[in-house]
C-alpha positions as CSV (number, residue, x, y, z in Angstrom):
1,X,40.3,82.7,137.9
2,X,40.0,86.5,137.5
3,X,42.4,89.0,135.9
4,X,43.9,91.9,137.6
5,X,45.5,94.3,135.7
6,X,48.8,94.9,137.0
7,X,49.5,98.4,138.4
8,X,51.3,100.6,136.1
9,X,54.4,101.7,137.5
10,X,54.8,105.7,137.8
11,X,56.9,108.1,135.7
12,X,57.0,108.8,132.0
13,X,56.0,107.1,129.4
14,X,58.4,105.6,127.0
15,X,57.3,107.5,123.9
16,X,58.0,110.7,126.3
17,X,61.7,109.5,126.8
18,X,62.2,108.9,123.1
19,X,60.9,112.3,122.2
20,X,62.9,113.9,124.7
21,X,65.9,111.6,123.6
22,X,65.3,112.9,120.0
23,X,64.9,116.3,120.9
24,X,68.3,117.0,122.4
25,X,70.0,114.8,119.8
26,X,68.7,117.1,117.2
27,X,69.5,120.4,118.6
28,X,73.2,119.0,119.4
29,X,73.2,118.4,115.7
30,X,71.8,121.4,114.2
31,X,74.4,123.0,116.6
32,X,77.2,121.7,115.0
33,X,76.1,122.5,111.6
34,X,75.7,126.1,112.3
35,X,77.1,128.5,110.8
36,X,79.6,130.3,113.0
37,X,80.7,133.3,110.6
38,X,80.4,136.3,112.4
39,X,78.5,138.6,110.6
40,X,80.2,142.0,112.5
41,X,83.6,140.7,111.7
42,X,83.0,141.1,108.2
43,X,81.3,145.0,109.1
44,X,84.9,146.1,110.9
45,X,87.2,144.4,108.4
46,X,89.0,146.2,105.8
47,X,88.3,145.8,102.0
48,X,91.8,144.1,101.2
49,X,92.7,142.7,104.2
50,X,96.2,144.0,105.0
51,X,98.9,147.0,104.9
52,X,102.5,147.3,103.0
53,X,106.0,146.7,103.8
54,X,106.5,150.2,105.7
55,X,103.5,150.4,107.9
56,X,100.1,152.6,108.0
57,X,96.7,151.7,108.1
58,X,95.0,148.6,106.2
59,X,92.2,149.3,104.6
60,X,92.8,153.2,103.8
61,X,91.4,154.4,107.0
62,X,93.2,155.7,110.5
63,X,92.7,153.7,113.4
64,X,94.4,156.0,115.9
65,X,95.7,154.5,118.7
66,X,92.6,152.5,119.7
67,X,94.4,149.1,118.1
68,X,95.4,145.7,119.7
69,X,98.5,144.8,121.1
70,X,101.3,143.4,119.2
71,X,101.0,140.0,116.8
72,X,104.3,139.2,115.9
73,X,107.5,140.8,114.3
74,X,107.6,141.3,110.3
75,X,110.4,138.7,110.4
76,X,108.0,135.7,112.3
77,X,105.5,135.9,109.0
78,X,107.3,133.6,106.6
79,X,107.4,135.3,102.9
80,X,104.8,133.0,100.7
81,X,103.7,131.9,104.0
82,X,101.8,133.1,107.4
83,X,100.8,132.3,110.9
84,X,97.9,131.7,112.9
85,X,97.0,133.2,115.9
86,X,93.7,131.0,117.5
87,X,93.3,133.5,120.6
88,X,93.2,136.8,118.5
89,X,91.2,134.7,115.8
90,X,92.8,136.2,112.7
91,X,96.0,134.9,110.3
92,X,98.9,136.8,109.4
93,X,100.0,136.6,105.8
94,X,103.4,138.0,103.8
95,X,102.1,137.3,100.1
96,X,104.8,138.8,98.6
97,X,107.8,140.5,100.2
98,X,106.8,143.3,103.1
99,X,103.4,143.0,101.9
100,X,101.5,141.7,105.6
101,X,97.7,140.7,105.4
102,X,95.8,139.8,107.7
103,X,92.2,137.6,107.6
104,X,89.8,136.0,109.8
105,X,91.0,132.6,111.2
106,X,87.4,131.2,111.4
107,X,86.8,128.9,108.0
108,X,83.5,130.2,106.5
109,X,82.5,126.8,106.3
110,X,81.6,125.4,109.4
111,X,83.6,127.7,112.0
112,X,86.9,125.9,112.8
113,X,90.0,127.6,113.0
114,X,92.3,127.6,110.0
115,X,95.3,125.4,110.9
116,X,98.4,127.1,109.0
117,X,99.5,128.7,105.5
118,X,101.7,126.9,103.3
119,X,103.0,127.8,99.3
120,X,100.3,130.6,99.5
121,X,97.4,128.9,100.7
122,X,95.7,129.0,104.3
123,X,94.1,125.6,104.8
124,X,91.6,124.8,106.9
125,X,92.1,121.0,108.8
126,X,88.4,120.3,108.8
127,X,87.0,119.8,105.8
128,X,90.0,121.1,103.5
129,X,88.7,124.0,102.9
130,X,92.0,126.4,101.3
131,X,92.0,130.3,100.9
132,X,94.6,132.4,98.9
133,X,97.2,133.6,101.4
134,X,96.9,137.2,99.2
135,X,93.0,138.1,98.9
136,X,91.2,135.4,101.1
137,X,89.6,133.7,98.0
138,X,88.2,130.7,98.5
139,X,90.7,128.1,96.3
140,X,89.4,124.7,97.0
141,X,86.8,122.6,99.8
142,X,83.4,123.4,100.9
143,X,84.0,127.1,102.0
144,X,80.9,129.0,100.9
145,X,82.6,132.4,101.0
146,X,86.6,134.4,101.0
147,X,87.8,134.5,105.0
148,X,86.7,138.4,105.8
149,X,89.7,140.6,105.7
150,X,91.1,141.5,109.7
151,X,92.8,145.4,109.9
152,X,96.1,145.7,110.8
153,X,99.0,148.0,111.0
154,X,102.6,147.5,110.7
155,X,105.1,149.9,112.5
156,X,108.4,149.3,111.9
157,X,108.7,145.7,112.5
158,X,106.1,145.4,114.8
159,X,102.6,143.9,113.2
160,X,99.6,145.1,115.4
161,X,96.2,144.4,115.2
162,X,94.6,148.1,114.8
């Protein structure tokens, strides 16, 4: 009796698929634990994040009339509280009375959006990362760094991006 090999069927090679199996598993995973902080967020933001009660400028400098459209009314931002707004990407705060602030909505942590602000704090749903509704401050969770302050400017009762 002889012994034929048996032909070897064509296409790749199993250690091939595994690789290539391995491969984009990784890369979807490294992905996800980027970091998604945008550096040139932090460059345009304003050192404290916010303006007072009557309106002006955040930050001490003049926008002009190159700002965003309107956010919300003064009376929509809760007092000790805030609001999110996910498609503009920045939070609204009232820290203490006519005081508006405004931050980044992207946690410094892994990039999700921050989720609301309650008795001060602006949480993040994630991971629980928190921030101080006043300064940005990291106050609890994994955040590495304080939300970068947003610029805004507050005419009347009109809050605007600037």
């Amino acid at each position: 009796m002889s012994t034929q090999a048996l032909p070897s069927e064509p296409g790749p090679a199993r250690r091939t698929v595994v690789a290539a199996v391995g491969g984009v598993g990784l890369a979807a995973a490294l992905a996800a634990c980027g970091d998604s902080d945008k550096s040139g967020d932090a460059a345009k933001s304003s050192g404290d994040g916010g303006t007072g009660g009557t309106g002006g400028t955040a930050g001490g400098g003049d926008a002009g009339s190159a700002g965003g459209g309107m956010l919300a009314k003064t009376a929509d931002i809760p007092q000790g509280g805030g609001k999110v707004f996910p498609d503009q990407g920045v939070v609204v705060t009232q820290p203490t009375a006519g005081t508006f602030k405004a931050f980044s909505a992207t946690c410094t942590h892994q990039g999700c959006t921050v989720k609301d602000v309650v008795g001060g704090t602006i949480n993040c749903p994630c991971h629980g990362s928190k921030y101080d509704a006043a300064t940005g401050k990291v106050t609890g969770g994994p955040a590495p760094r304080p939300l970068p302050a947003k610029t805004i400017k507050v005419e009347g009762d009109a809050i605007k991006l600037a």
